[in-house]
TORPA-4810 file (N, C-alpha, C, O; in nm, 3 decimals):
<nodes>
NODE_1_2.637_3.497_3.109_2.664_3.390_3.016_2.654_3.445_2.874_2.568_3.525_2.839_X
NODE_2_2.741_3.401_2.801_2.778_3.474_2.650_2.629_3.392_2.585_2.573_3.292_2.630_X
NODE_3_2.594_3.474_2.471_2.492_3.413_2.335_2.542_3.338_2.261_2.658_3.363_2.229_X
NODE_4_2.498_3.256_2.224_2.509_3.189_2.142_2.499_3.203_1.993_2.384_3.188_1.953_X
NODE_5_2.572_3.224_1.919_2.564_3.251_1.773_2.459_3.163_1.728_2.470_3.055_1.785_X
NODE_6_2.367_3.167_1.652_2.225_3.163_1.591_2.314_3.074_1.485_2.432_3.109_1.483_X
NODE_7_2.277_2.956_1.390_2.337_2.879_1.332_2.253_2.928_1.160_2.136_2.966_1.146_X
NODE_8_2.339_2.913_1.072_2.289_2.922_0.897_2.248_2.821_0.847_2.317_2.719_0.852_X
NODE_9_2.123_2.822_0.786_2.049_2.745_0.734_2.179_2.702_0.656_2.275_2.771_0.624_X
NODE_10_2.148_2.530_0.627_2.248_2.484_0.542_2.204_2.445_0.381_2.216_2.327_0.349_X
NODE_11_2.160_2.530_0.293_2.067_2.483_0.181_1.966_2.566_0.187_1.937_2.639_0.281_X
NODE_12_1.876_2.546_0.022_1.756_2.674_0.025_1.623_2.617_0.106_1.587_2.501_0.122_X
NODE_13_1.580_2.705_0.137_1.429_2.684_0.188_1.317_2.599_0.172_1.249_2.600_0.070_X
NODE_14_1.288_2.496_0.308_1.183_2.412_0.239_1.061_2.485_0.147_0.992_2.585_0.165_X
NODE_15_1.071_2.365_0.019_0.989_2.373_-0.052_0.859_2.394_-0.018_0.813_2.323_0.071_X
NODE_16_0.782_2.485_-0.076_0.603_2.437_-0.021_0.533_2.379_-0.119_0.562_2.401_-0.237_X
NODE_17_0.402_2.274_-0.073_0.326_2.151_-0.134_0.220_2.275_-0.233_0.138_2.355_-0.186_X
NODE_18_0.255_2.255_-0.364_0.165_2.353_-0.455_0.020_2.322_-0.420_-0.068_2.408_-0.414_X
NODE_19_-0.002_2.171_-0.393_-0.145_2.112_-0.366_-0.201_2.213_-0.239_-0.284_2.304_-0.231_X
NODE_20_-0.129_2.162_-0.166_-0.145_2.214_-0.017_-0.183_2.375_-0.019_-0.258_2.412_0.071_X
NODE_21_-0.151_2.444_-0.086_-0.108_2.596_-0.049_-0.295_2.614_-0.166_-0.388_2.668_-0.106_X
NODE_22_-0.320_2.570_-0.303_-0.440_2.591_-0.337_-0.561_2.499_-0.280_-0.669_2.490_-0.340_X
NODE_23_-0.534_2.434_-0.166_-0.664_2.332_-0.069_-0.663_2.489_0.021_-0.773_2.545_0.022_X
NODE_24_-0.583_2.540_0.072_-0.574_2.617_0.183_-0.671_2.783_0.113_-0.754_2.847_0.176_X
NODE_25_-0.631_2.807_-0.004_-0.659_2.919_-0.060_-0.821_2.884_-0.087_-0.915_2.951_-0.043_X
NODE_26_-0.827_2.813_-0.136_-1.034_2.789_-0.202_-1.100_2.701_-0.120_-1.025_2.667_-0.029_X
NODE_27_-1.202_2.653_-0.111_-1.264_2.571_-0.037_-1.304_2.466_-0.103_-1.371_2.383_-0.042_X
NODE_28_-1.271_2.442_-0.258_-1.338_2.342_-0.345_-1.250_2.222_-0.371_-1.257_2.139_-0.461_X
NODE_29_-1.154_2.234_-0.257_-1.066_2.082_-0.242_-1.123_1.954_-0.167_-1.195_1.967_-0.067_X
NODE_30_-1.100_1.873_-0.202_-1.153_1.744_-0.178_-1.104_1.722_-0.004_-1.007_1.762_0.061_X
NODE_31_-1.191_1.664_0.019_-1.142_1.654_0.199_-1.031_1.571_0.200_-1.013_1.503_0.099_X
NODE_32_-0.942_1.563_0.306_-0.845_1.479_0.351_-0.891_1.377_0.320_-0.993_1.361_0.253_X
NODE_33_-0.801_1.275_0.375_-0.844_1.139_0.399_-0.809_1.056_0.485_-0.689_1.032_0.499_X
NODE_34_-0.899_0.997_0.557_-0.881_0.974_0.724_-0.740_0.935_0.744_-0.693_0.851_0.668_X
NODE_35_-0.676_0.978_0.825_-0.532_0.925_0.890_-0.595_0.799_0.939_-0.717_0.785_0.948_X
NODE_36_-0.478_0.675_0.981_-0.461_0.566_1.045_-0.389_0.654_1.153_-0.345_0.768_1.144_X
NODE_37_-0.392_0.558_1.268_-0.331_0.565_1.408_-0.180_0.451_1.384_-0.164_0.342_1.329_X
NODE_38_-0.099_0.538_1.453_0.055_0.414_1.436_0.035_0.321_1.449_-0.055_0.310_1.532_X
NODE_39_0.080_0.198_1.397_0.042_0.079_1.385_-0.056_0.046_1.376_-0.055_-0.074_1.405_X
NODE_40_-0.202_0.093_1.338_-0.313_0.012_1.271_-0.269_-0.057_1.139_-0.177_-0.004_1.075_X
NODE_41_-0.308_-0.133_1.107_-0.268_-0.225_1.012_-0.389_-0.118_0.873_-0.493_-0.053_0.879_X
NODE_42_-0.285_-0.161_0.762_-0.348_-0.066_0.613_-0.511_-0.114_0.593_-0.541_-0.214_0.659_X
NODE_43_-0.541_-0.098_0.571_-0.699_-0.173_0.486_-0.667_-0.214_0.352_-0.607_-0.167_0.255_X
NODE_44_-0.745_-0.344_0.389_-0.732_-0.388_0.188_-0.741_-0.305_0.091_-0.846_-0.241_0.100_X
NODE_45_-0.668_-0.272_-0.014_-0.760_-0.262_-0.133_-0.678_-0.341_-0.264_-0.579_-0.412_-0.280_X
NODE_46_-0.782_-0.283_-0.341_-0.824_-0.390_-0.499_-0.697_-0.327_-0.597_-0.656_-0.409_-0.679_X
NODE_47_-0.647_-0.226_-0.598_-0.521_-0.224_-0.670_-0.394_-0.295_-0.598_-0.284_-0.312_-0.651_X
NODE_48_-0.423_-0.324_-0.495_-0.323_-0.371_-0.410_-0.335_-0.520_-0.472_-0.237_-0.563_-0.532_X
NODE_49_-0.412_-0.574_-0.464_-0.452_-0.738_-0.503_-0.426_-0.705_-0.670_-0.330_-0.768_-0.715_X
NODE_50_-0.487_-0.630_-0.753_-0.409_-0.617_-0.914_-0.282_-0.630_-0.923_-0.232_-0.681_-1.024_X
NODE_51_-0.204_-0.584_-0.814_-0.021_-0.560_-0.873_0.004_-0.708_-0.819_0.081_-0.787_-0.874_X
NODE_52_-0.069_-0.733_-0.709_0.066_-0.899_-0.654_-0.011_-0.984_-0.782_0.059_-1.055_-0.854_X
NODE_53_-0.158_-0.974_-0.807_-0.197_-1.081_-0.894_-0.110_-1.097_-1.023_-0.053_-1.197_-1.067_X
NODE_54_-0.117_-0.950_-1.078_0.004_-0.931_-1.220_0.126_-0.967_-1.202_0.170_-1.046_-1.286_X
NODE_55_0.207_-0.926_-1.102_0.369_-0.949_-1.066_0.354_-1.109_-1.068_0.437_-1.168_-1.136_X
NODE_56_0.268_-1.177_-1.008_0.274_-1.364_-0.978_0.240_-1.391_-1.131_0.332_-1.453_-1.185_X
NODE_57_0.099_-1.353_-1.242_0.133_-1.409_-1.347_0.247_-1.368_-1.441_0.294_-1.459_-1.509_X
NODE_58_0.307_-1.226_-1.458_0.409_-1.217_-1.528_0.528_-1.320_-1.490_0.576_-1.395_-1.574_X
NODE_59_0.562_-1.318_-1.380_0.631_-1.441_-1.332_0.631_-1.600_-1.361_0.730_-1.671_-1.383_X
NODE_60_0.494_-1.640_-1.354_0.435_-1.735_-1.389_0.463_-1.775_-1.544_0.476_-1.892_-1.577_X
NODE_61_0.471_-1.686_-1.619_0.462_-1.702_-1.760_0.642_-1.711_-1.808_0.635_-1.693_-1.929_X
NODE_62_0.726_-1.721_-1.788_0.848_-1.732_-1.807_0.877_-1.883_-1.776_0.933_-1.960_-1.854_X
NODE_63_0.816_-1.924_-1.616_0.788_-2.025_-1.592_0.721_-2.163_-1.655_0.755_-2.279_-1.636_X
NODE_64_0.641_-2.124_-1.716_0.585_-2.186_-1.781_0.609_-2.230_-1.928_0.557_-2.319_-1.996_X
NODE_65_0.711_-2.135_-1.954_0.796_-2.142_-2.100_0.945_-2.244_-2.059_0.968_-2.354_-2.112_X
NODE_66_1.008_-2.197_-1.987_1.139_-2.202_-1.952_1.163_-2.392_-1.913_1.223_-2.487_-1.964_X
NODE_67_1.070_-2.365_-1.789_1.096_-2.468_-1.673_0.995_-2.566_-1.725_1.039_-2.680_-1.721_X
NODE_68_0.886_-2.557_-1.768_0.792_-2.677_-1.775_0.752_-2.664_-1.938_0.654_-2.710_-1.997_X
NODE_69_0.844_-2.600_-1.981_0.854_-2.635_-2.130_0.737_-2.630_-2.226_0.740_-2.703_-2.325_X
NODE_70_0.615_-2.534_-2.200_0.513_-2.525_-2.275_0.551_-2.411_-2.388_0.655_-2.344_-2.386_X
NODE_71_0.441_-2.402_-2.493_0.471_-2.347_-2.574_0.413_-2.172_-2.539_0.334_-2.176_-2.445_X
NODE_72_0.432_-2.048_-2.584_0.389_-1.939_-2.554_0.248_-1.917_-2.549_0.193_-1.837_-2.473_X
NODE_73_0.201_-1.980_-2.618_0.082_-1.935_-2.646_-0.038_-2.025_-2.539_-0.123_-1.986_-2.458_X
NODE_74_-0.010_-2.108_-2.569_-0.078_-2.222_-2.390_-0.006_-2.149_-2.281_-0.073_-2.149_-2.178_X
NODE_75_0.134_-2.075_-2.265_0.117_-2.037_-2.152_0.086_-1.921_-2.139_0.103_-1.899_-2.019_X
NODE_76_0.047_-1.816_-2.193_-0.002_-1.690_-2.200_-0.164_-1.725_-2.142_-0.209_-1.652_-2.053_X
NODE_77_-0.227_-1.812_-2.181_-0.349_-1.842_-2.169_-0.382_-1.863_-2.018_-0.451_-1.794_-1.942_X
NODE_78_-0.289_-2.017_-1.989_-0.254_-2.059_-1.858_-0.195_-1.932_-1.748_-0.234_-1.944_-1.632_X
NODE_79_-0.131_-1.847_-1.771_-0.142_-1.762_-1.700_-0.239_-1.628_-1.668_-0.258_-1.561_-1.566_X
NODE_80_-0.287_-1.624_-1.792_-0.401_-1.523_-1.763_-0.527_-1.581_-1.703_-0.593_-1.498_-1.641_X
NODE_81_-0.570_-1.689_-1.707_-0.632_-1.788_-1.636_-0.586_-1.794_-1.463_-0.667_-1.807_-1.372_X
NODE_82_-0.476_-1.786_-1.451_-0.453_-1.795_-1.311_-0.440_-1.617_-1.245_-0.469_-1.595_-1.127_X
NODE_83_-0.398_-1.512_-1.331_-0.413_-1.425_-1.270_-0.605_-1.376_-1.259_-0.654_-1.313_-1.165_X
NODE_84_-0.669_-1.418_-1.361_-0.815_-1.408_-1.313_-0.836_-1.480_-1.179_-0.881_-1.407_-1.091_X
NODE_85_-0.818_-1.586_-1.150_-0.814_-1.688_-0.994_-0.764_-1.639_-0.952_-0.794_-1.671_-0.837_X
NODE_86_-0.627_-1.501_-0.935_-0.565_-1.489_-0.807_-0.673_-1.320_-0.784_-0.668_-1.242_-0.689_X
NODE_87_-0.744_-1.313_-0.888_-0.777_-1.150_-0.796_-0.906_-1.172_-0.710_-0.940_-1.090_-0.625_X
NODE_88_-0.993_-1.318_-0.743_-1.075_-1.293_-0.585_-1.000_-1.351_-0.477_-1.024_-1.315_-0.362_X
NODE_89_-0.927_-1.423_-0.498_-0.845_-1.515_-0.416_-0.754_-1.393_-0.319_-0.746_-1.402_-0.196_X
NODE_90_-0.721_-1.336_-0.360_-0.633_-1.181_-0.301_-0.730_-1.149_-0.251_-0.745_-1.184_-0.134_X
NODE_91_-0.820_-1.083_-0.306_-0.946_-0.975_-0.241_-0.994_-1.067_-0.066_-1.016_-1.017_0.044_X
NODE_92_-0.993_-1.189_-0.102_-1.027_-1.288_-0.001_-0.944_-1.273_0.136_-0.978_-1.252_0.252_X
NODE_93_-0.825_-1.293_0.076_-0.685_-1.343_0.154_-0.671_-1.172_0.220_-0.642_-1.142_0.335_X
NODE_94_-0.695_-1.097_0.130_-0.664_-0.942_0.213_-0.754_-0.951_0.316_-0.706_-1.024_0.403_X
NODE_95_-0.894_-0.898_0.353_-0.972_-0.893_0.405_-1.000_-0.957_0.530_-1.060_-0.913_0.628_X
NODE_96_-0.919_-1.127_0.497_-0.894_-1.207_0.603_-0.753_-1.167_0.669_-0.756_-1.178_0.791_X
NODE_97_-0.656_-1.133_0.627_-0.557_-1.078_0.678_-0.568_-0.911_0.800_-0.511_-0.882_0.905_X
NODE_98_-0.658_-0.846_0.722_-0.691_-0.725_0.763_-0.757_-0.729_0.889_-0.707_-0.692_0.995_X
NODE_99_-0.912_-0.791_0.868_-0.965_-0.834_1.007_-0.861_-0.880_1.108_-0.849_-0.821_1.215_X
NODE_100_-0.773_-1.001_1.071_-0.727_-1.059_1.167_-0.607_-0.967_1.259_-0.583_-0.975_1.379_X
NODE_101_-0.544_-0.884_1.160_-0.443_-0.772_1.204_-0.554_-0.696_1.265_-0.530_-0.709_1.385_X
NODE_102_-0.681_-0.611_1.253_-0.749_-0.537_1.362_-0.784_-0.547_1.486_-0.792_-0.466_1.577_X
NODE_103_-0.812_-0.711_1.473_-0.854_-0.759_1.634_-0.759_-0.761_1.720_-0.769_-0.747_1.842_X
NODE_104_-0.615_-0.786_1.625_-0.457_-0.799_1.722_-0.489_-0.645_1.756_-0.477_-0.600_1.870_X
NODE_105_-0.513_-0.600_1.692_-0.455_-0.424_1.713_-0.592_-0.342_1.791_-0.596_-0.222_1.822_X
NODE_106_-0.680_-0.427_1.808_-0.793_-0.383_1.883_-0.761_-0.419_2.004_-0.760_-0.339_2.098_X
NODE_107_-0.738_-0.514_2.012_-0.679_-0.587_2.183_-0.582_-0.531_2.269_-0.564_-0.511_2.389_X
NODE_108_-0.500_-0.505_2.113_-0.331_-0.432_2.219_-0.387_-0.293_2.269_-0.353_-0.245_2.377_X
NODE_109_-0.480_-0.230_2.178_-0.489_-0.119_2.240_-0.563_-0.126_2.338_-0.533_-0.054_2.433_X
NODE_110_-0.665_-0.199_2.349_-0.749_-0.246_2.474_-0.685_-0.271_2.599_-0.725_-0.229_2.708_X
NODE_111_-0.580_-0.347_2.578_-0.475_-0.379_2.706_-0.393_-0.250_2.764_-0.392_-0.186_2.869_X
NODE_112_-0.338_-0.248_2.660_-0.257_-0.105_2.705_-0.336_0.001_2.770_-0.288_0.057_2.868_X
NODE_113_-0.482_0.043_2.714_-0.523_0.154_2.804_-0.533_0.135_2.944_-0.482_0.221_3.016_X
NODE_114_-0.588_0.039_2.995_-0.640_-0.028_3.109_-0.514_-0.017_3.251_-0.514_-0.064_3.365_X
NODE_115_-0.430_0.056_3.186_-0.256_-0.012_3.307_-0.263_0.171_3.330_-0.180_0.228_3.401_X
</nodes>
C-alpha cells in the first residue's frame, strides 16, 4: 500500500501563552484556579452583580428622563438609589440561583453514576 503524503501546515505556528511559558520556568506563579466540571453551574460573584446592577441603572436613567418625564437630576439620584438596591438584591438572587443550579447538578450526577 502506497504512503501517504504528510499534509503542510496551513499558516504559522501556534502561538505560545507568554504567561504560561514564565509559570512553567519559576515557581513564584500563583496557583491555577480550580477548574469546574462540564456543566457545573459558575459560582456567584460580586463583579458579576456590579455589571447587571450598572447596565439596569444606566438604562434606567434614560428612562426616567424620556418616558416618565423627570428632570436629570431627580433621575440621576433615583437611579443611583436603585442601583445601590439592586447590588444586595443580585448578591441575593445569585447565590439563590447558584445553590439551586448545584443541587440540579448534584442529583444529575448522582443519578447518572448509579446506571
Amino acid at each position: 500500500m502506497a504512503k501517504r503524503k504528510r499534509r503542510k501546515g496551513a499558516g504559522p505556528p501556534p502561538a505560545h501563552n507568554p504567561k504560561r511559558v514564565v509559570a512553567e520556568g519559576s515557581g513564584t506563579a500563583a496557583p491555577p484556579t480550580p477548574k469546574r466540571r462540564p456543566g457545573e453551574p459558575a459560582p456567584p460573584s460580586f463583579k458579576g452583580v456590579l455589571l447587571r446592577a450598572g447596565i439596569v441603572a444606566a438604562i434606567f436613567y434614560p428612562y426616567l428622563i424620556y418616558v416618565v418625564g423627570e428632570g436629570p437630576g431627580p433621575a440621576l439620584v433615583v437611579s443611583l438609589v436603585a442601583f445601590g438596591l439592586m447590588i444586595p438584591l443580585g448578591v441575593f438572587l445569585d447565590r439563590f440561583r447558584y445553590k439551586r443550579q448545584m443541587r440540579r447538578y448534584e442529583e444529575k450526577r448522582a443519578g447518572s453514576s448509579g446506571r
